[in-house]
Every structure is written in structure tokens, then in C-alpha cells.
BATI-509955 format. One record per residue (C-alpha): x, y, z. Coordinates in pm, 1 decimal. Layout:
<rs>
c1,c2,c3
X,Y,Z;
...
</rs>
This chain:
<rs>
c1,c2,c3
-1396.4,-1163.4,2945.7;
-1212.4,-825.5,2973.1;
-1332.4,-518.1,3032.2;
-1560.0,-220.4,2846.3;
-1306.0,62.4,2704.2;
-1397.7,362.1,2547.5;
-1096.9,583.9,2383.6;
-1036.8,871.2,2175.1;
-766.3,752.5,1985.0;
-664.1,1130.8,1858.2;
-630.1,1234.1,2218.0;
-462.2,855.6,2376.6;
-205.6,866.1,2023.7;
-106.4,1248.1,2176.9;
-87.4,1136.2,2514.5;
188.1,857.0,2400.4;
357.9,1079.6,2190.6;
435.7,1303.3,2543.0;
506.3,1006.2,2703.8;
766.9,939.1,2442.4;
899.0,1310.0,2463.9;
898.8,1231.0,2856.0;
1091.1,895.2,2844.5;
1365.2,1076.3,2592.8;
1388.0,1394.2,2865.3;
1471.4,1107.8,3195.9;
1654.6,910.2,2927.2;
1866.3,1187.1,2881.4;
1922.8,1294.3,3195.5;
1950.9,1001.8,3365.8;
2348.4,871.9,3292.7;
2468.8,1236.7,3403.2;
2274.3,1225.4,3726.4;
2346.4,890.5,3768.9;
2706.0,928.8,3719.1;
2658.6,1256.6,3955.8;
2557.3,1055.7,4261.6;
2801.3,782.7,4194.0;
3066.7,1129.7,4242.4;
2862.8,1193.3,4527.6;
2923.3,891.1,4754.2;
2740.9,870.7,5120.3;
2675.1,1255.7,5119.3;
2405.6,1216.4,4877.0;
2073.0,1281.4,5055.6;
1813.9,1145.4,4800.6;
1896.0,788.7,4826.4;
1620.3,672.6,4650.9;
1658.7,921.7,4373.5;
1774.5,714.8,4104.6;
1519.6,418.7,4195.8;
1215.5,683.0,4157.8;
1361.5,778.1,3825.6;
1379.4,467.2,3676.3;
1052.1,401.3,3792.4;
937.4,703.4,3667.7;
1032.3,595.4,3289.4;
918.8,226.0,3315.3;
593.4,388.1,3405.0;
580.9,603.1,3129.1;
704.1,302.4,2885.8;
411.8,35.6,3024.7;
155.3,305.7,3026.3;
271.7,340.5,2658.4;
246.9,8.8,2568.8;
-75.4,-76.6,2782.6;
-247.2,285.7,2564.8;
-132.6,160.9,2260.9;
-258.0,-196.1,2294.7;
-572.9,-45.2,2382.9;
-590.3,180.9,2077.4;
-485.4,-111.2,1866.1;
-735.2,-316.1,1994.2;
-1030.1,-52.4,1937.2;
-930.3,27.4,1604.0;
-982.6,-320.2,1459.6;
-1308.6,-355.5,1723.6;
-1465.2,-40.0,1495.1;
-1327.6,-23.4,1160.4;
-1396.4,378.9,1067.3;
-1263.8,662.4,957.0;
-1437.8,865.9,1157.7;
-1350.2,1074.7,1500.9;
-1425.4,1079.7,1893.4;
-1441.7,787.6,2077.7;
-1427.2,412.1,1981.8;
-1568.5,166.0,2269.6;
-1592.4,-221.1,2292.8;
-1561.6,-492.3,2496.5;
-1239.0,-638.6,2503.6;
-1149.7,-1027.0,2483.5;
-841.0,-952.9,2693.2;
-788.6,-808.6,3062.3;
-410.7,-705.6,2888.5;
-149.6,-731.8,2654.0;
39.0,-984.2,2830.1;
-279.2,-1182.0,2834.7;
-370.9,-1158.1,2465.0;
-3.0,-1234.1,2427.8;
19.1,-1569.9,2640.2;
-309.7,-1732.0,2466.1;
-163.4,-1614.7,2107.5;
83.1,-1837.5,2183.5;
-73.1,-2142.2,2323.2;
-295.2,-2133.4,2040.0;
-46.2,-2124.9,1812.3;
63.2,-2449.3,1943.5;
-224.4,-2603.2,1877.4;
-247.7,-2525.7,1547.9;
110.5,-2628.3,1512.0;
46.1,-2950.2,1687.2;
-268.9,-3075.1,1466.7;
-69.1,-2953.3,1126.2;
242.5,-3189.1,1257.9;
27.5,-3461.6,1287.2;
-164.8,-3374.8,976.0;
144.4,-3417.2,759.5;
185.3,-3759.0,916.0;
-131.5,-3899.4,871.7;
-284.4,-3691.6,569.0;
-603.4,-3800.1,609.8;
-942.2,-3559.1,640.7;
-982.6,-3651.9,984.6;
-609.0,-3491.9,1046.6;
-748.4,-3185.0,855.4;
-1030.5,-3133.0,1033.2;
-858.0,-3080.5,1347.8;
-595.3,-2834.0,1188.3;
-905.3,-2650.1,1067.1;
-1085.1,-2678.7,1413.5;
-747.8,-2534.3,1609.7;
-765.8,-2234.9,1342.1;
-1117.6,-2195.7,1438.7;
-1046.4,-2136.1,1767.9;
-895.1,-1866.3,1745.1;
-1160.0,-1665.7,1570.1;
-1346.1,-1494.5,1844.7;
-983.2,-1329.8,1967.0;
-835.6,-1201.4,1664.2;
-975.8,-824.6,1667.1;
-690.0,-820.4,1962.0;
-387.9,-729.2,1723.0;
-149.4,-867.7,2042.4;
-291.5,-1165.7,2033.7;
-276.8,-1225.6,1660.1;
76.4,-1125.1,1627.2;
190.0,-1345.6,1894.5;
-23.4,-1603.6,1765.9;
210.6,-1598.2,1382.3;
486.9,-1535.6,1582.9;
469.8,-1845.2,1757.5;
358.7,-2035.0,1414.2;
633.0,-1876.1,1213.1;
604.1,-1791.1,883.7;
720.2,-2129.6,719.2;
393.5,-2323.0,913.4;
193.7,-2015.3,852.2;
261.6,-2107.2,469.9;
248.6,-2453.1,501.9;
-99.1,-2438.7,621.8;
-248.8,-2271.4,315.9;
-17.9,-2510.6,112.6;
-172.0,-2772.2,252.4;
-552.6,-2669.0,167.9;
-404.5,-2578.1,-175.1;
-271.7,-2931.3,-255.7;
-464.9,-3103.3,-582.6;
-618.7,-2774.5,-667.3;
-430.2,-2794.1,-987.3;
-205.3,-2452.0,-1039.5;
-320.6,-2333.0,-726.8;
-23.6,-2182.3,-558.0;
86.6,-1985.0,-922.8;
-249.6,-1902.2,-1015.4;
-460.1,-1851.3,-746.6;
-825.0,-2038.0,-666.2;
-1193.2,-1979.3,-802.8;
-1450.0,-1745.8,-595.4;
-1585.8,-2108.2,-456.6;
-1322.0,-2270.1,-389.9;
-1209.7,-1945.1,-162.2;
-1549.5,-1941.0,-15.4;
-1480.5,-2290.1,149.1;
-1121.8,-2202.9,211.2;
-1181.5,-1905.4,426.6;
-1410.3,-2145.3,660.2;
-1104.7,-2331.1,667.0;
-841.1,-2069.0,750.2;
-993.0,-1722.2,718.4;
-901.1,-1668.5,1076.7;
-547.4,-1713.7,992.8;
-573.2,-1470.0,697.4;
-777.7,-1225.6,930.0;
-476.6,-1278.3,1189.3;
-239.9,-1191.8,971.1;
-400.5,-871.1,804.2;
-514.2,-713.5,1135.0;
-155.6,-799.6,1263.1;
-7.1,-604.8,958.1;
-246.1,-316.1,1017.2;
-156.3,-249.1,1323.6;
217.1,-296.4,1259.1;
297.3,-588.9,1519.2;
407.6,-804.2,1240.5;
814.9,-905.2,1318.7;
1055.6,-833.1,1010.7;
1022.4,-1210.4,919.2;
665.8,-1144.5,803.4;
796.5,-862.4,560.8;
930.8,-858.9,250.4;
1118.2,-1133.0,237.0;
742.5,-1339.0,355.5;
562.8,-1122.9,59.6;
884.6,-1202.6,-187.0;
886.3,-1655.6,-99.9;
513.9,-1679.2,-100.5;
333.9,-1822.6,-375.7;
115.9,-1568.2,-494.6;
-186.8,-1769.9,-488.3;
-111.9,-1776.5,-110.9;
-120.0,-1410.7,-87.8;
-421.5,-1371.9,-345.4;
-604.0,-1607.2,-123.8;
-472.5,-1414.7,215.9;
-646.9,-1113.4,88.5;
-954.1,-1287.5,-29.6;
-984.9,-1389.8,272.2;
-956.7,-1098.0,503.8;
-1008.1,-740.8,480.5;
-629.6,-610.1,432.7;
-476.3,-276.5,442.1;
-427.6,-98.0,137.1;
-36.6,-125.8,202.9;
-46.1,-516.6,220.4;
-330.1,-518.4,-93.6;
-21.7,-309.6,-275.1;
191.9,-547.1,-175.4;
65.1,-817.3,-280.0;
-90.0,-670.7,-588.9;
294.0,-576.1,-652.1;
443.9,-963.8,-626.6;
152.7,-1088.2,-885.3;
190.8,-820.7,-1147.8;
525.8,-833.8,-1133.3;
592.6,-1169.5,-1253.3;
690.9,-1129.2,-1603.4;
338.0,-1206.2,-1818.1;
452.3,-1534.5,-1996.8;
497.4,-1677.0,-1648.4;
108.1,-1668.5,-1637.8;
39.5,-1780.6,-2017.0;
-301.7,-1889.3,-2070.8;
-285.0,-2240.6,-1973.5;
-535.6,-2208.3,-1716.7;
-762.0,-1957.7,-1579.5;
-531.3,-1668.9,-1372.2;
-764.5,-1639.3,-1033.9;
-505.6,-1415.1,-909.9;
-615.0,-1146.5,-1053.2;
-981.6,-1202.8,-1011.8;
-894.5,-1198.7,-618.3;
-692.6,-819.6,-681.1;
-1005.7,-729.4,-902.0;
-1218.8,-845.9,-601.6;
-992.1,-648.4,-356.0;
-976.1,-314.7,-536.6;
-1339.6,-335.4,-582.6;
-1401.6,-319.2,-229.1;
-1082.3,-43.8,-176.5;
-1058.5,137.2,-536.0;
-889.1,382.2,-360.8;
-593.0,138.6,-280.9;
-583.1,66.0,-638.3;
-547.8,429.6,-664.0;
-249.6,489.1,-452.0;
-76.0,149.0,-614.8;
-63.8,344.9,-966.7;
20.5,647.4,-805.6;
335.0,547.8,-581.3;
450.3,251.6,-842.8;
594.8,398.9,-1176.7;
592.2,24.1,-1318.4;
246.4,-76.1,-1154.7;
65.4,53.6,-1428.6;
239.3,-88.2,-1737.5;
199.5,-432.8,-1579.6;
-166.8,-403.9,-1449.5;
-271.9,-242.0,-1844.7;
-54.4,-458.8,-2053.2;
-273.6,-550.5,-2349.4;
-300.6,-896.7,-2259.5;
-295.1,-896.9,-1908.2;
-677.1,-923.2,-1885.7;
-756.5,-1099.7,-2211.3;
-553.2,-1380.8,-2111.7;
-643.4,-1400.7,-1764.6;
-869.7,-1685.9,-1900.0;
-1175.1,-1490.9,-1733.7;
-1534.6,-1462.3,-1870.5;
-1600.8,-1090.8,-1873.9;
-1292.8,-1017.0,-1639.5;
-1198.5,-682.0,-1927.2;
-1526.6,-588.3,-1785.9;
-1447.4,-643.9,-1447.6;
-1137.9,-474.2,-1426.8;
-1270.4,-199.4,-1657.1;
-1531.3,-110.7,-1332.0;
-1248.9,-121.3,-1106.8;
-1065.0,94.8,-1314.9;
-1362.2,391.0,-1315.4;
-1423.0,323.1,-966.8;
-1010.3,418.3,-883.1;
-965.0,686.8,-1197.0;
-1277.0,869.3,-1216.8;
-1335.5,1248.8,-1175.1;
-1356.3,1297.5,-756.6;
-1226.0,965.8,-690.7;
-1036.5,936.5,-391.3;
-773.7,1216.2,-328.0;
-707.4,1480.5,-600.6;
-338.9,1515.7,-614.6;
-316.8,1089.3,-569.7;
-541.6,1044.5,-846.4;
-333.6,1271.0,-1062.2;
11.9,1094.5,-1001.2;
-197.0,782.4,-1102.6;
-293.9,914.6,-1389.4;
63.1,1033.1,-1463.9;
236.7,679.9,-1403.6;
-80.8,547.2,-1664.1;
14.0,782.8,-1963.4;
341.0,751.8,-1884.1;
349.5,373.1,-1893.9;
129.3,316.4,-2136.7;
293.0,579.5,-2399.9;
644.5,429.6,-2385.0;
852.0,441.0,-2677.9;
804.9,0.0,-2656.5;
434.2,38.2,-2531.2;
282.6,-279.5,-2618.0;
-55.0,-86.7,-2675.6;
105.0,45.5,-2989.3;
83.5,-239.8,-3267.7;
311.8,-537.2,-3216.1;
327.1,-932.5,-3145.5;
90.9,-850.9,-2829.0;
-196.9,-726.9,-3020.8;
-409.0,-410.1,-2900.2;
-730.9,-362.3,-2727.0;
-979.3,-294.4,-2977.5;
-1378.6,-296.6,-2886.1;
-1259.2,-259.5,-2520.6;
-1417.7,-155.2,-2222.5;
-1084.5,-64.8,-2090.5;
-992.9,167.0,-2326.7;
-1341.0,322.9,-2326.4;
-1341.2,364.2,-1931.5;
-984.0,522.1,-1967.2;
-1088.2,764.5,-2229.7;
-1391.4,871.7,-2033.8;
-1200.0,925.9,-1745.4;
-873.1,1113.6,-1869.3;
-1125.0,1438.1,-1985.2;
-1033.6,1646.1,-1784.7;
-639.4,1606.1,-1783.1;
-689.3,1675.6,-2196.8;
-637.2,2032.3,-2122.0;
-239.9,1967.4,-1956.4;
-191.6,1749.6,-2259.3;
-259.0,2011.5,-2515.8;
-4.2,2216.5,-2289.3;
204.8,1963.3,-2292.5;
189.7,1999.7,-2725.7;
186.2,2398.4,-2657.8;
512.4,2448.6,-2523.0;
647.6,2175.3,-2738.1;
532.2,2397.6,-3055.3;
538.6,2742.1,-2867.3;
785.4,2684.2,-2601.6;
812.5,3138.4,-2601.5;
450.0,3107.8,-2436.7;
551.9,3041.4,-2120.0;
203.0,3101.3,-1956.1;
93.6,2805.8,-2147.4;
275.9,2578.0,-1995.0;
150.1,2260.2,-1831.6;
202.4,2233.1,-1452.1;
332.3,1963.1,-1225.4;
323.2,1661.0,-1268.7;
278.2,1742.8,-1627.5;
513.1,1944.7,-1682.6;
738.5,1643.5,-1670.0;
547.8,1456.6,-1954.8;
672.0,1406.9,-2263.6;
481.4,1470.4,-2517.4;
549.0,1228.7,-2750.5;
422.8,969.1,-2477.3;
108.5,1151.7,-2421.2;
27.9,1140.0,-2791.6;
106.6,708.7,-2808.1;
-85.7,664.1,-2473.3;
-398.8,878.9,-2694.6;
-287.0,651.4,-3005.4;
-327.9,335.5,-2795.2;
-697.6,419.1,-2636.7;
-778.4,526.3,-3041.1;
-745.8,144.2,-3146.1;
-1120.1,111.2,-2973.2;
-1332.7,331.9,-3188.0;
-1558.9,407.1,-2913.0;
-1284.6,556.6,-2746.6;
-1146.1,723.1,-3006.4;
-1496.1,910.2,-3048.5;
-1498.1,1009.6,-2660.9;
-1178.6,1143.8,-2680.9;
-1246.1,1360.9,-3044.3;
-1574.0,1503.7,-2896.1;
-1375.2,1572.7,-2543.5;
-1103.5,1778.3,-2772.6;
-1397.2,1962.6,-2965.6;
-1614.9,2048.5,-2663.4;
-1274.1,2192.3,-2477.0;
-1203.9,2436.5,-2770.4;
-1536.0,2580.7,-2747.2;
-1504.0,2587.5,-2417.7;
-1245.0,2802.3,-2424.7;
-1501.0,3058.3,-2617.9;
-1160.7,3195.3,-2866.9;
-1444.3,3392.1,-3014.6;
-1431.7,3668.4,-2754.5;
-1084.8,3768.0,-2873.4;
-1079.4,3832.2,-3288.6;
-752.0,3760.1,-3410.6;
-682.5,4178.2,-3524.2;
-694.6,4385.2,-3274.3;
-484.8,4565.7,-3017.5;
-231.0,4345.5,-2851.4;
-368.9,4238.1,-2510.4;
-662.1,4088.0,-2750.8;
-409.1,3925.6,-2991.2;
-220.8,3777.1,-2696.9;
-535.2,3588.4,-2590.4;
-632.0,3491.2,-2951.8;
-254.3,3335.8,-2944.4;
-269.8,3195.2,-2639.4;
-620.9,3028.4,-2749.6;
-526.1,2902.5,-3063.2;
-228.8,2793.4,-2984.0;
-410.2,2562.5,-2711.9;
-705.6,2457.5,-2976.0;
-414.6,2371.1,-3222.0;
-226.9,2132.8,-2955.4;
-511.1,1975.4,-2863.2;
-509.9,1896.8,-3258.1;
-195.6,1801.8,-3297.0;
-222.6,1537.4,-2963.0;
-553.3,1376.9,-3143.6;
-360.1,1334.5,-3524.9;
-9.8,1234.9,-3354.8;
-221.1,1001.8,-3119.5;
-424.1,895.8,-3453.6;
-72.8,778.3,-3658.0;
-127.1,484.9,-3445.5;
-449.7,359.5,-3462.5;
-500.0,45.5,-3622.3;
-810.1,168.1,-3857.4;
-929.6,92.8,-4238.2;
-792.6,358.1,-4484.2;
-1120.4,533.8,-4479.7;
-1189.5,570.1,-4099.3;
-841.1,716.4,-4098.1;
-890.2,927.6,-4392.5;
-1241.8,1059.1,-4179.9;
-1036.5,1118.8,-3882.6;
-794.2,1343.0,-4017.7;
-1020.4,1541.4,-4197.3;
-1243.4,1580.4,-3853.0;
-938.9,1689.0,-3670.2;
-767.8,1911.5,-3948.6;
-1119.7,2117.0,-3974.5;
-1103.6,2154.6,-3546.6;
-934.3,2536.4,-3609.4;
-1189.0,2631.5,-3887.4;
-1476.2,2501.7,-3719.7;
-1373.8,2798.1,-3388.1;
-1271.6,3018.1,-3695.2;
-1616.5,3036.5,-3870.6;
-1851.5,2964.0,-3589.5;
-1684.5,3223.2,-3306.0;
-1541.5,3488.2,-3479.7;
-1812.2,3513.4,-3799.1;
-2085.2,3429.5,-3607.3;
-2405.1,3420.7,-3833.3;
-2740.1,3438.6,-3663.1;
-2987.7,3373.7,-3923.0;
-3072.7,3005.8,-3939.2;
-3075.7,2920.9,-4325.9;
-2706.3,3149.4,-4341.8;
-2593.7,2909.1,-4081.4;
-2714.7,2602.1,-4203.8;
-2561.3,2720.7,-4545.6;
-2222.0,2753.3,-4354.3;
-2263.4,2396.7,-4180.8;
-2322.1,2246.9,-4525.0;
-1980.7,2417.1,-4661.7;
-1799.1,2269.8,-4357.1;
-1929.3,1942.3,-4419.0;
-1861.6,2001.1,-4855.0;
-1476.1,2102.5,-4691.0;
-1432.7,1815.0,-4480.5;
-1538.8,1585.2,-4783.8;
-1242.8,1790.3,-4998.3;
-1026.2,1737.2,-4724.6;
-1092.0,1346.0,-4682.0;
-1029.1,1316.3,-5046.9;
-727.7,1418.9,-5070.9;
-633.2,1229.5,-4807.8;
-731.5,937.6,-4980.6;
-602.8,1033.0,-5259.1;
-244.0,1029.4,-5122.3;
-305.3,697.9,-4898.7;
-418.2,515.2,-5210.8;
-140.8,683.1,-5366.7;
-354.2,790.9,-5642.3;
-155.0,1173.3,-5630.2;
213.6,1199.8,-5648.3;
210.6,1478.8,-5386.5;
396.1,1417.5,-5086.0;
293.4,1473.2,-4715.2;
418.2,1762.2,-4679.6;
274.5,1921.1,-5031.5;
-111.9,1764.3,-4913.1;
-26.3,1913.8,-4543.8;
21.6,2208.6,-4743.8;
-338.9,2221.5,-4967.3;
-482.5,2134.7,-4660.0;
-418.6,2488.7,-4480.1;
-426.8,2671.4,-4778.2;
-765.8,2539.7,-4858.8;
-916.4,2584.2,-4547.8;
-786.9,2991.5,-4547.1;
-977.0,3002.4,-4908.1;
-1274.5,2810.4,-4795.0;
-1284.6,3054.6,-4454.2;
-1237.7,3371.1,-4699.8;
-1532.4,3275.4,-4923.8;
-1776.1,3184.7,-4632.1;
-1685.7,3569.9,-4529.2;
-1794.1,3666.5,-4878.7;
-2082.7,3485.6,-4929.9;
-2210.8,3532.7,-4599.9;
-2193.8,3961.4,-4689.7;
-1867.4,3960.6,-4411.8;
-1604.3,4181.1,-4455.7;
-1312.9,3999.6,-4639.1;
-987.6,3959.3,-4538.4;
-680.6,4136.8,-4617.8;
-388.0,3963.3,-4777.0;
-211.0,4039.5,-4447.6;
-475.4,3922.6,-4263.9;
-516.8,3606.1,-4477.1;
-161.8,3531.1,-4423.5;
-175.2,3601.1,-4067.2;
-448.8,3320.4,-4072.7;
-285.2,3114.4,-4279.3;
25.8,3081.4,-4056.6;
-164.8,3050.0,-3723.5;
-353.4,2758.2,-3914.4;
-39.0,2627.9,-4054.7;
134.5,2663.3,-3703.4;
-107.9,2457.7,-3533.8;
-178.3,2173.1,-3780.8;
117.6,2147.1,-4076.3;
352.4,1941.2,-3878.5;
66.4,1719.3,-3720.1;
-34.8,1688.1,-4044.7;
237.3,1566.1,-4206.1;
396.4,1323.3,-3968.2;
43.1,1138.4,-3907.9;
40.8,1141.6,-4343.3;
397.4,1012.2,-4358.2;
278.6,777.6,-4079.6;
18.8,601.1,-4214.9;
104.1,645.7,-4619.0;
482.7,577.4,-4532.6;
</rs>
């Protein structure tokens, strides 16, 4: 048994890095002073100067080494990220110790697995299994479990889980069942836990790395990280080599337990899953392809990967700027000019808790999206403008990725009521839309912001996959967004029964509204898009002119009716139109 070490790794990783700085200072300046007493022949007094330099590096280098083993060692001892000092009881007096029985018991395992493919019988297999065993008591000791694969090699490091895989149908493409890896990792969890602390503490030899990752069946992998507690690089990894098989490669000819395992994985590190969407533009297009989970073959496993999802994406989830670039790479990937989430031979996911999780969860980006639409439409208002990353999204691919959440209705909802409760929030009403300038400029700025956030919801809504009706509903809703801020912030009207009066003339406007809609979707009217886009805005500047009659407010100008009229139009006509000729097209 080794010894009891306590080490604060902050202060033991500084004291190597000024070892390293001292090993570069003698390695520089030992070929000119060696050279120097070469020059010097006999009269050179310190004859053992060279000798005490050389010894003065290969201290520094085995103190290194020795440190680091010892900081290794501790770190997968006491798994936390927390600070001062990590203590344990080591299996291993050294390195070189840890080292030598890595390898003999790597022998053994290589011996009873030789003899196991000769006889393939369970006795055989029980003694591979029992060699494996042995080795689980020692494998917190990074040294050892790196020599130990390094002596196995990664071909009988495969073979091994190849072997326990054998009759277990499609194991090796499609992974295993949660029971089947239960009795697996009795079998060879050490190995998996071998080769995951190994990786974590970077000992693994280039063979193990991509190239390993890249020949491996990915039910191997999947079952590697079932199996052990693996970093969030080698989760990635892996996670990288099983989406990335193209999806008819995995058709639905048998239940896909690879990507129960990832789900499984994430769960327990969602913030791994985070960094995967946020370093890998592609990740997310594979991982949310339409069909990825519903034909996984899974009971509930849209569910699953739905929690997994909100876990990884939700508001204060992980690290703020990580999450973001996630998010990105998810709009991004999902509104693609091909997105299969838009229509086509893959189907959509309607009534999904996928959709509903990732509408919950994108809230708060909304407000970058309608800036996104802003400086589309207003590119002059500069101050609007979305920052990085979103400055870089297009806004044609934030409007599909909103059009492919809006095939579930329940999503579609979340995301209307997020757009209406972040135009009130931006309380337009302080700033009435004639006054001096430095008012006007915030009423512009404002409505220019309510109107993109429009325009995002009825370009997203030209692809939803929705009766007639609903869509007819929709529109109306959305093209009503401007008057709604327009008669309830700037015309407020305290008494009760006024108000309710004013509600009841929305909701009579919104019904005019949906009709003509339906009108020109049942082609019932031979007005165009364009001429309905038209009615609408005018009709909502009469109906907001009459509510400031009724209601004893003082009535518009014709100059300010216009002004209206082409702030309304600005914001909505072009929406309009595109998501008519859209749908009635």
C-alpha cells in the first residue's frame, strides 16, 4: 500500500510550471557552456560543473513527473471542482510502480482473451472477466491505467468489448439496452473506467485518439461511456462519431440504444451537451433532425431527450456566453435554407416535447431576433442592432428555425405570448409617437423593435403546417400586436366599462381581420396579398382613430394618421404579404 498525500493542486501545477521555466533556462544554457569548457581544456577549475548541471535538470524533470503523477492521481481519488487540498491514500509507492503492474496486468488480461478465442466457452470468459476485475481497485492511478491499455493495445482493448457484444443482435451499430449494460459493466467496467480516467488525465498515446474514436463501433464507445464516468471531451467525442453517421445508416430496424446511452450521459453532464452544440456547427442539425428521436425506436425517448435538452439550454444553465454559441449553432442549424424541420419527406415534430422545451427556453434570445428583423427592415438604426453572435444571424434562418418550433401548437403559443409580453415590456407608451425628437427617436426605436418581433412570428408562421383557420387566427393575433401597444399605452383609458368597451373592439377587429384572411385563403376575394396586406393597415389606423373618438380622445390629424399609418405599414406590410403569398400561393 502506498503512502497518504495531501496536495494543492493550484499551488503543485505552479510549482511544475517553474520547473518547466527552470529546465528551458539550463536547457538553454547548457550547449554554450558545455561547448565553453570543451574550449577550455585542463585549465577549467569546475570539473564537475557540467555533471551538477545535468543533474540539476534531471532533478527538475523527475520531480516534474513524480508532482504530476501525484496530482493526477489525486484528481481522480476526489472528483471536484472545488479548491485547497485533495488527500488520499495512494495504491502506488510511484509512477514507475503503477507503471510496472499496469503492465503485468495487462498481460493477463491479454493472456485469458487469447485463450478465450480458442476455446469460446463461458468458462474461458469468466477468466477474461476475472483478469479485468483485477484491476479494479488500481485504476484511480491514471499511470497505471494508461500503461495498463498501452500494454493491451487498442485492437485487444476492442476485441474485448467485441467479444461481450457477440449475439447481442446489432450490438456494435446500435448500441445495448440499460440491462444488458448493467451486466456488461460487471464484466468490463474497469476497462471502460481505465480508459476514461486515462483520457482525463491525458496519458492516453496517439493510438488511442482519433483514429481509436474514428474504427470503433459506436456501440463500443456508447457502451465505454455507459460504463464509466468520461470527460466531457471524450462524451463529445463520442457523441460526435454516433451523430455523425448519416441517419439512414440507423433506420428503424431495431431499437438505436446509442443514443439512449448519450441521453444517459448528458443527463448526468448537461453541461457537456452544452459545450458539444456550442463548439460543433453541425452537432446540432444532427442531434435535432426531425427523426432522429422518433425513430430511435425508444418508448418516450422525445421525452427523454426533451429533459436533457432543458437541463443543457435553459436560462442560467452552465456558462453564459457557451450557452449562447449553443443556442446560435441550434437556430442556425435548424433554420437552414434545406432544414428538414420545414415540411418535406422527413415529416415535422408536431405535439412535441422538443419543440415545446426549445420554445420555452429560446425567451430570452427573442429580443436579438427581433434585432436581427430590425436592421434587416431599418438597417439606418444602427443602435438597434443585434450583437455578437447575433449579429451574424441571418434572419431569414431565425424566422424558419421559429417556423419549425410553430408546427407544435403548444409551442407556437409560448413563443406568441413570449413576443406579446416583450413589447409591453418595453413600456412604448412612455414615448407618444408626436413629440419633440429625442421622444420620437425612442417611439422609433420601440416600434420598430415591436414590429420585428412581428414580422419574425408571421415569417416564422408561413411555415407552419396548420388548418386554414388556425392560420387565419394566427395572423390576425400577430397583425393586431402594434395596435394592441397603440391603444392600450398611448390612449390609456382608466375607467373599467371604457376599457372593456375597447377590449371588445379589439377582439370585433381581430374577427375583421381573420375574415379577410379567410376570405383570400379560400379565395373567396379576388384581392391579392398585397391589396389584403394593404386593408389590413389601413383598417387598423381607422379602427385606432375611432376608438380615440368614441373614447372622447383627441383625434388624429391627417398627418398624424399617416404618420401612423406608415409606422404600422413599416412594421407589418411586407410580413404580411409574404406569409399571405405563402400560404394562399
Amino acid at each position: 500500500m502506498g503512502e497518504f498525500v495531501g496536495i494543492d493542486p493550484r499551488g503543485a501545477d505552479q510549482l511544475i510550471r517553474q520547473m518547466e521555466t527552470g529546465k528551458d533556462i539550463l536547457g538553454r544554457t547548457r550547449h554554450g557552456l558545455e561547448a565553453a569548457i570543451a574550449e577550455a581544456g585542463a585549465s577549467w577549475t569546475g570539473t564537475q560543473g557540467v555533471t551538477a548541471m545535468h543533474r540539476s535538470w534531471a532533478f527538475f524533470d523527475d520531480t516534474q513527473r513524480d508532482l504530476k503523477w501525484r496530482v493526477d492521481t489525486l484528481k481522480q481519488m476526489v472528483q471536484t471542482g472545488g479548491n485547497g487540498s485533495l488527500s488520499g491514500v495512494f495504491t502506488f509507492n510511484s509512477e514507475e510502480e503503477a507503471v510496472r503492474q499496469g503492465k503485468a496486468d495487462a498481460a493477463s488480461i491479454a493472456g485469458a482473451l487469447k485463450q478465450h478465442e480458442i476455446e469460446n466457452s463461458p468458462e474461458s470468459w469468466r477468466k477474461v472477466t476475472a483478469a479485468a476485475g483485477a484491476t479494479k481497485q488500481k485504476l484511480n492511478d491514471p499511470a497505471y491505467a494508461a500503461a495498463l491499455l498501452s500494454a493491451l493495445g487498442p485492437d485487444k482493448f476492442r476485441a474485448l468489448f467485441m467479444h461481450w457484444m457477440k449475439n447481442k443482435g446489432p450490438a456494435m451499430d446500435k448500441g445495448v439496452p440499460p440491462n444488458t449494460l448493467k451486466e456488461g459493466k460487471e464484466a468490463l467496467g474497469p476497462l471502460a473506467e481505465a480508459y476514461a480516467n486515462a483520457e482525463r488525465a491525458g496519458r492516453l498515446g496517439e493510438e488511442w485518439g482519433e483514429n481509436f474514436i474514428k474504427t470503433t463501433q459506436p456501440g463500443v464507445l456508447t457502451a465505454l461511456v455507459a460504463m464509466s464516468k468520461p470527460s466531457t471531451r471524450l462524451l463529445n467525442q463520442v457523441a460526435l462519431r454516433v451523430l455523425g453517421r448519416p441517419l439512414t445508416a440507423d433506420l428503424p430496424t431495431s431499437q438505436n440504444w446509442n443514443l439512449n446511452a448519450l441521453m444517459d450521459a448528458y443527463d448526468a453532464n448537461p453541461q457537456a451537451l452544452q459545450t458539444l452544440l456550442a463548439e460543433n456547427k453541425d452537432a446540432a442539425g444532427w442531434l435535432l433532425h426531425p427523426q432522429r428521436a422518433r425513430q430511435s425506436g425508444i418508448p418516450d425517448f422525445e421525452k427523454k431527450m426533451a429533459g436533457v435538452l432543458d437541463k443543457a439550454l435553459r436560462p442560467g444553465a452552465g456558462v453564459d456566453s457557451v450557452r449562447e454559441r449553443a443556442w446560435f449553432n441550434i437556430i442556425r442549424g435548424m433554420g437552414a435554407e434545406d432544414s428538414p424541420w420545414i415540411g418535406g419527406s422527413w415529416g415535422t415534430l408536431k405535439d412535441s416535447p422538443i419543440s415545446e422545451t426549445l420554445a420555452k427556453n429560446v425567451v430570452p434570445y427573442l429580443d436579438q431576433f427581433a434585432r436581427g428583423q430590425s436592421k434587416r427592415d431599418s438597417p439606418e438604426l444602427t443602435r438597434l442592432f443585434p450583437r455578437a453572435p447575433w449579429d451574424g444571424l441571418d434572419p431569414d434562418s431565425a424566422s424558419r428555425f421559429m417556423g419549425g418550433l410553430m408546427q407544435d401548437k403548444d409551442a407556437a403559443n409560448t413563443l406568441m405570448k413570449a413576443m406579446q409580453n416583450y413589447t409591453a415590456g418595453m413600456d412604448i407608451g412612455r414615448f407618444r409617437p408626436f413629440g419633440d425628437e429625442a421622444i420620437q427617436r425612442e417611439f422609433t426605436s420601440r416600434a420598430a423593435l415591436a414590429g420585428g418581433a412581428a414580422n419574425l412570428l408571421l415569417s416564422g408562421s408561413a411555415h407552419a403546417e396548420w388548418t386554414d383557420d388556425e392560420y387565419a387566427d394566427w395572423l390576425a393575433g400577430v397583425a393586431l400586436i402594434p395596435v394592441s401597444w397603440l391603444s392600450n399605452k398611448y390612449w390609456p383609458i382608466e375607467d373599467a366599462t371604457t376599457a372593456t368597451g375597447r377590449d371588445v373592439a379589439l377582439d370585433e377587429a381581430k374577427d375583421g381581420l381573420k375574415g379577410m384572411i379567410t376570405d383570400y385563403l379560400d379565395k373567396k376575394t379576388p384581392a391579392t396579398a398585397a391589396t389584403v396586406a394593404d386593408s389590413i393597415v389601413q383598417q387598423q389606423v381607422e379602427w385606432i382613430n375611432e376608438s380615440l373618438a368614441q373614447h372622447g380622445q383627441k383625434p388624429l390629424t391627417e398627418e398624424q394618421l399617416n404618420e401612423v399609418r406608415m409606422a404600422i405599414r413599416g412594421r407589418l406590410y411586407d410580413g404580411l404579404k409574404d406569409a399571405l403569398e405563402a400560404r394562399g400561393g
